[in-house]
N, C-alpha and C positions, 0 to 999 in steps of 0.2 A: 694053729693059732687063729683066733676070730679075724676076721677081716672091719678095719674102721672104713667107716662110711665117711665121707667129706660134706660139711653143712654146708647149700647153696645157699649166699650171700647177697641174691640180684634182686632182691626185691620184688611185686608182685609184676605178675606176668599180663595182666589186662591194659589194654591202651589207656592212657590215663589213668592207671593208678597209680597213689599215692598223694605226697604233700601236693598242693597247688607253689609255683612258683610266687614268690612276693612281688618278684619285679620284673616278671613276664621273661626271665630266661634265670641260666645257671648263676650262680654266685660262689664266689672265691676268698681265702681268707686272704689278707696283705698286712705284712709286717716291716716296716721301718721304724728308723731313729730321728724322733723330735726331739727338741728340747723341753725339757721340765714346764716350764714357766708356761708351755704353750698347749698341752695337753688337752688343758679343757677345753680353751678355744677351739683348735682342730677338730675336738669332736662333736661339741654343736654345733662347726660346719659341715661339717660329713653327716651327721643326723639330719639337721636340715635337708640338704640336697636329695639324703637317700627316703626320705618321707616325700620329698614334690616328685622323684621318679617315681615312687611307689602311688602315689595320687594320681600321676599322669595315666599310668598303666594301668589301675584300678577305672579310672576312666573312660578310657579306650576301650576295655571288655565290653562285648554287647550283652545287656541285660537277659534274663532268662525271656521276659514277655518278649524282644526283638527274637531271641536264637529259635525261640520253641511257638511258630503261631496256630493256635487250635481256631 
């Protein structure tokens, strides 16, 4: 009987590779129960807030002319 092989899953093997993070670490999904009525509200404040973290940390990066001086 052939032998199956098992597909590695880990993603690429070089430091830095892949996506760049958005907000300068991991992210998690979160699920709870609002009320109807409040839905939209909550999530243009959550958009909101997660746009100024994403700004701040966009920010903070040092630009390529700072990282790389020839």
């Amino acid at each position: 009987m052939k032998e199956q092989t098992k597909k590695d899953n880990r993603g690429g093997k070089r430091v830095g590779a892949g996506h760049p993070f958005k907000y300068g670490e991991r992210t998690i999904n979160i699920t709870f129960r609002i009320p109807t009525s409040h839905k939209e509200l909550i999530k243009v404040m959550v958009k909101e807030y997660l746009d100024k973290v994403s700004n701040e940390y966009k920010s903070s990066k040092p630009t390529k002319s700072e990282h790389y001086g020839c």
